[in-house]
N, C-alpha and C positions, 0 to 999 in steps of 0.2 A: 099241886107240887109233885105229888106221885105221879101222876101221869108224867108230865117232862122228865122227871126221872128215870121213868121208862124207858122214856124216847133215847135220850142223851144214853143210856144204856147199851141202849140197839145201834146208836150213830157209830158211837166206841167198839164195839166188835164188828159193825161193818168195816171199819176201818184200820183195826188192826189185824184182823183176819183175810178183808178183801187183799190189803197190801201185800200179804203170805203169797196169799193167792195167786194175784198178779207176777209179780214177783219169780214163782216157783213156774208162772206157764208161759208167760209172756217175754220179761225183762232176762231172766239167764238164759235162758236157751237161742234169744237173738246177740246177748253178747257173745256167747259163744262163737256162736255162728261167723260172727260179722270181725270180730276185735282179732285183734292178736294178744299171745298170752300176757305182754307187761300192758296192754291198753287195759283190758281186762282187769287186773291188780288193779290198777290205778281206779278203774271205772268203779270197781265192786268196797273199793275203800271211801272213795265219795260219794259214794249211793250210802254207804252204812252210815257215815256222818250222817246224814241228812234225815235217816228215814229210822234211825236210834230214837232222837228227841219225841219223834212222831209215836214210837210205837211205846216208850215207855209211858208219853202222856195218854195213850188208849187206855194202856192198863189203870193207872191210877186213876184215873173216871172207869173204870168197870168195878175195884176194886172199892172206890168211896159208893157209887149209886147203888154196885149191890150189895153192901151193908148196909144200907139204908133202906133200902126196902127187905131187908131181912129181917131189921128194924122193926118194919112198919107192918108186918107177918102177923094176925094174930094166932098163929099157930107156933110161930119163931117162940120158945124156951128158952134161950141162950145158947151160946159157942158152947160146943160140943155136949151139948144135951141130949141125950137118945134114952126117948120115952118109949113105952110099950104100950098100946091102949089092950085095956083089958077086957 
């Protein structure tokens, strides 16, 4: 179960990260390019619709898996625990 967990960790930051990505190198610099400014509005308001749902559901799976295996830590102490070893 930890292992998938993992996995499904890493899918979720590819995915909410890659889409940054993309996004920031790919997708605005060709609207730019290509759109005129109300296409553009219009383009960059229905892209956010679409790609909102997607990036808040990345978070909330990176957010439940990595407490969970924070969890699963046997070094994890609890939420905001700072130990000193001696």
């Amino acid at each position: 179960m930890l292992a998938f967990l993992y996995w499904l960790h890493m899918v979720a930051t590819v995915i909410w990260l890659g889409g940054l990505a993309a996004l920031a190198l790919l997708v605005l610099p060709l609207a730019r390019r290509h759109l005129s400014a109300e296409a553009q509005r219009e383009f960059y308001l229905a892209l956010q619709q679409r790609l909102d749902r997607l990036g808040w559901a990345a978070l909330a799976v990176l957010l439940a898996t990595g407490m969970f295996q924070m969890s699963a830590n046997p070094y994890y102490e609890g939420l905001l625990t700072v130990t000193n070893p001696s």
